[in-house]
N, C-alpha and C positions, 0 to 999 in steps of 0.2 A: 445267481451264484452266491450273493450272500444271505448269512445267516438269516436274516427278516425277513427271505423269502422261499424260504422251509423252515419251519421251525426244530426240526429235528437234524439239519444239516451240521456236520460235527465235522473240521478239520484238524487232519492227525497230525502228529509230532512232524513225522514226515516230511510232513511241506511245509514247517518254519521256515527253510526261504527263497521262499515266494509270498511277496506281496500278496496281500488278500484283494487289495483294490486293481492288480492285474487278473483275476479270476475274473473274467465276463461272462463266459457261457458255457452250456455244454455241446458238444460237438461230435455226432458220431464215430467210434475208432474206423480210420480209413484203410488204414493195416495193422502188422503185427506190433503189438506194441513196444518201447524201448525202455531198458532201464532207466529209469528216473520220469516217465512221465506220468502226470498227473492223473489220477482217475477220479470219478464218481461213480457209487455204486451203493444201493440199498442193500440193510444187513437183511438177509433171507434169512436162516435159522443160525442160532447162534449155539456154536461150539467150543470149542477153548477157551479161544479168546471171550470174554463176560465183559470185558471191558476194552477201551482204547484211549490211549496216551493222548491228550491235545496237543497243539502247537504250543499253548503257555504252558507245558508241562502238567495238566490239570488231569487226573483219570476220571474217565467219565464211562458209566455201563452202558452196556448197548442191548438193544433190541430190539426185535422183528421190526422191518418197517424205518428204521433209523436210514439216514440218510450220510455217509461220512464222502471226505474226499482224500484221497488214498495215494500211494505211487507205486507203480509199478516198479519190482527190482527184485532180486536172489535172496534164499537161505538158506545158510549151512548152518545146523543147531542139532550136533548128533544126541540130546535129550529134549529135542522136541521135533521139529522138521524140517526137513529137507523141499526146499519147491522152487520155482522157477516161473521167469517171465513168460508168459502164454508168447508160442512159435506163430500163431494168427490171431487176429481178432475174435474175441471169444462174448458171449451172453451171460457169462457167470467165472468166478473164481474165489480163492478163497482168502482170508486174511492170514498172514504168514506169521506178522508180530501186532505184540499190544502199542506199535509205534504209526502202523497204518502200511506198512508193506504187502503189494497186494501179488497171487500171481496162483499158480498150479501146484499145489502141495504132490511131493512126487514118493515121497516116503514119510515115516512118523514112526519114533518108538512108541513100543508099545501101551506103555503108560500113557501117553496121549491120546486124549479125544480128538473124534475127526474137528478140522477146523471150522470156523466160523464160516457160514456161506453168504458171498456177495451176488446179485445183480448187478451187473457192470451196466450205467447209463450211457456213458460216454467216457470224454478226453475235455478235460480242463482248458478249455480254449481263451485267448486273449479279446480283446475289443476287436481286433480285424479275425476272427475266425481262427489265430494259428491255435496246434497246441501248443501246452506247456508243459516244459522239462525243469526240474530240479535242476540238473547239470547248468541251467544257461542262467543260475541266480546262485553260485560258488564265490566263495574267496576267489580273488586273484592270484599268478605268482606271485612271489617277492622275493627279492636278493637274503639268503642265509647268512648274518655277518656273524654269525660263531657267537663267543660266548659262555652261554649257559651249559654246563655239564647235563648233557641227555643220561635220564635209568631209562632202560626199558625194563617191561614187566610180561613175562610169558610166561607159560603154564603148561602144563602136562595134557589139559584139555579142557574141555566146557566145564563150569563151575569145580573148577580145581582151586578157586580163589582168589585169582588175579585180582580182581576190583579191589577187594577188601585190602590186601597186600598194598597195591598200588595206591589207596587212598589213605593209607596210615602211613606211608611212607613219605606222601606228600603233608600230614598232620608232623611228622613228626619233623621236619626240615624246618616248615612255617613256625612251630613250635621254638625251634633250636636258631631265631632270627634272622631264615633266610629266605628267599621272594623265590618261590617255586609256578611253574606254571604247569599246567597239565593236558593230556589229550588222549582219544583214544582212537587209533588209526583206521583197524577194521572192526568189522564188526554189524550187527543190523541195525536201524534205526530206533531208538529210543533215548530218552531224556535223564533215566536213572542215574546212570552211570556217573553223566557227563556234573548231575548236581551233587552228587556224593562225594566227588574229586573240589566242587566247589565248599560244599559244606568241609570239607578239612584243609582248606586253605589257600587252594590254588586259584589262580588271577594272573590271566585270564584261563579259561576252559576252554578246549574246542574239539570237534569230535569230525568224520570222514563226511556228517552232511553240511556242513558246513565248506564242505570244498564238492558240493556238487551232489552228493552220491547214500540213496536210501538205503542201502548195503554193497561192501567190496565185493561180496562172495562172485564168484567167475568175472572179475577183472582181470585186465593182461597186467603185466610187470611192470610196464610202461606207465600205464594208471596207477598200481598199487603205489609208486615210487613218486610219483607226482602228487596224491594225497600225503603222502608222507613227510614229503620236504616243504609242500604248501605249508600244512600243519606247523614244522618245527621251525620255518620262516618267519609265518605270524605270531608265532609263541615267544621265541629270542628279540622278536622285535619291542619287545614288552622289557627288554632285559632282565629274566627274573637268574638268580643265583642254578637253578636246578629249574629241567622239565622230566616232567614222567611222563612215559608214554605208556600205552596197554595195548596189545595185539591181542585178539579175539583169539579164543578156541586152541587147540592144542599146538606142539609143534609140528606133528604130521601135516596139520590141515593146509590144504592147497593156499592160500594164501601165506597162512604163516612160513610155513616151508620155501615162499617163493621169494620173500623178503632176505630170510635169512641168507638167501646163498644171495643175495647182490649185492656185489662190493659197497655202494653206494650205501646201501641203506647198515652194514656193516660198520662202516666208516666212519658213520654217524651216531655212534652210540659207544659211548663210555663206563656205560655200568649196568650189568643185568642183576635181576634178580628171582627166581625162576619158586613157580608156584606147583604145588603136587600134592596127594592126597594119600600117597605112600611113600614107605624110603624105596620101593622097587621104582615109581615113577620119577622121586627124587635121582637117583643113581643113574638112572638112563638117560631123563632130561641132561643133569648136569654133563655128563660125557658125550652124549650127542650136542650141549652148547661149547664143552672145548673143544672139540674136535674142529670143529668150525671158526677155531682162534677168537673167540669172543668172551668177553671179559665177564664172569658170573662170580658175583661177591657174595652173596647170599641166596636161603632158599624161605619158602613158607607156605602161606595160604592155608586147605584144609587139614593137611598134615600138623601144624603146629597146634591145634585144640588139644592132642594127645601127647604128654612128656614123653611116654616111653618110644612112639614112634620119631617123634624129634630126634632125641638119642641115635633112635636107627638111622635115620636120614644123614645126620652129620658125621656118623660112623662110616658110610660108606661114600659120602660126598667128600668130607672134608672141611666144610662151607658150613658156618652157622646159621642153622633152623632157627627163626624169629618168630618169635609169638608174637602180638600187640604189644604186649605188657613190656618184652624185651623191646621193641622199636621205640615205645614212649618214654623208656628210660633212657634212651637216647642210643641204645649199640648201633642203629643205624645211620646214625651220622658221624659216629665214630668210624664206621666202616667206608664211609663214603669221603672223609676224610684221611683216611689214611691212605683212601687208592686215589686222592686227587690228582688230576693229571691239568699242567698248563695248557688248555686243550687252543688249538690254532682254529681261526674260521673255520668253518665244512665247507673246503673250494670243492671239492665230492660232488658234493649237495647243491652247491650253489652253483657249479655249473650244469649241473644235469638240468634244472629248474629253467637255468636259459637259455639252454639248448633243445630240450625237448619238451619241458610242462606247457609250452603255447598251442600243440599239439592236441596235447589231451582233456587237461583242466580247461572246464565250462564247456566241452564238446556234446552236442547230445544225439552223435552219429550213431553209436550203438545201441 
């Protein structure tokens, strides 16, 4: 299993953590596989995906004959694909993301090429034969002692902006001498994200594989809500002034929508700031986040390239449209300052974590 003994052998973002010196062998699949477990599998022709993310973040091309090791787990990406953990043990499947997420591509817009094709070897087995699961090398719980004022960062839908939002907002705090930390809740497995949040400031950084899981996509409540308080656990415990958090993909999508309605994860959040790529997505978002009593202080992301659709946005919102240029001159910490709130522990949070995250975090039953 190590690298010296294929020289093509390439592991993906994916499986950061897991030890490389727990990978022993490969090991026939003996069933259907589970989210988070380990694969090996030769690239057979290569599609989309031209390249794949490593473990140290490094992008490396791929080609016929390549050898990577993979994990098994979902995507939801309504501008690339839609695919899913193989129901049995399968001889082939495809590459989902440039992070190494492996599984049955079930749909794809149409601008997308068919995916990358694997030969599936086996299951990532340890020195006594088991496999290995992502899930069983997560963060652990930890007690939430409050603190930090959480933003959260949501969007109207896939590349409506969030990251870019969400990581100048964390520039512009770091900038204005406050210790911000960052994370990004759901979402699929890759390393982008999580060092563009570090390149403008945030310390520490941590994202949903870090607590076990190479995408949220068809998680139950139970899980979504356990990476979530894991996340802002480890993050407060750093005591930075501010965390930002990012929730993947729109507000429709099945996860996002499942967060928002639970009180918990409501509770836990003191400032939105909501991304869209028109004033008609601006107006709908913002009103579908108040209706939901949740606190939206500003809007941005694609929308703000254009003045004149800004204009429109905050016409019909109310809530000022941020450009970059406006956030680094500070209006966003003017805003964040002005809705400060003396926020108490997240006992929310903190009891949900100890009552129920021993349950699900590091489990790798499903």
């Amino acid at each position: 299993m190590q690298s010296s003994d294929y020289p093509y052998l390439k592991h993906s973002f994916a499986t950061h953590r897991v030890p490389l010196n727990v990978m022993s062998s490969i090991a026939p699949l003996s069933g259907a596989p589970r989210i988070g477990d380990l694969v090996v599998a030769d690239v057979l022709s290569i599609g989309k995906h031209t390249t794949i993310e490593t473990r140290d973040g490094v992008t490396s091309s791929l080609f016929p004959g390549d050898r990577i090791v993979g994990v098994f787990g979902n995507r939801y990406a309504t501008d690339q694909y839609e695919g899913y953990v193989p129901a049995q043990p399968v001889e082939e499947c495809d590459l989902l993301s440039v992070g190494g997420v492996c599984g049955l591509v079930a749909s794809r817009h149409e601008s997308m090429k068919p995916p990358t094709r694997l030969r599936v070897l086996g299951a990532v087995s340890d020195q006594d034969g088991y496999p290995l699961n992502q899930r069983d090398f997560g963060i652990s719980a930890a007690y939430d002692a409050g603190g930090a004022e959480v933003i959260l960062v949501v969007g109207a839908s896939m590349n409506a902006g969030k990251t870019t939002l969400a990581g100048m907002l964390v520039n512009a705090l770091a900038r204005a001498g406050h210790r911000v930390a960052a994370a990004k809740v759901t979402g699929t497995a890759a390393g982008k994200d999580a060092r563009f949040f570090a390149s403008a400031g945030a310390r520490p950084v941590l994202d949903f594989t870090h607590v076990g899981y190479p995408s949220t996509y068809m998680l139950d409540v139970n899980e979504l809500l356990s990476v979530h308080c894991s996340l802002l656990a480890h993050l407060r415990a750093d005591k930075p002034d501010y965390v930002v958090l990012e929730v993947a993909d729109g507000l429709l999508q099945r996860e996002t929508s499942m967060l928002l309605a639970s009180e918990v994860f409501r509770d836990s959040i003191d400032h939105i700031f909501y991304a869209g790529g028109d004033a008609l997505a601006i107006e709908s978002g913002v009103r579908h986040l108040r209706e939901r009593g949740l606190p939206v202080r500003a809007t941005g992301g694609v929308i703000s390239q254009s003045l004149l659709a800004s204009v429109e946005a905050e016409q019909v919102s109310g809530l000022p449209c941020l450009t970059s240029e406006r956030m680094m001159a500070g209006e966003a910490v003017e805003i964040l300052r002005a809705n400060h709130q003396a926020r108490k522990p997240s006992v929310g949070a903190a009891v949900y974590l100890r009552d129920l995250v021993p349950s699900t975090v590091n489990s790798a039953s499903s």
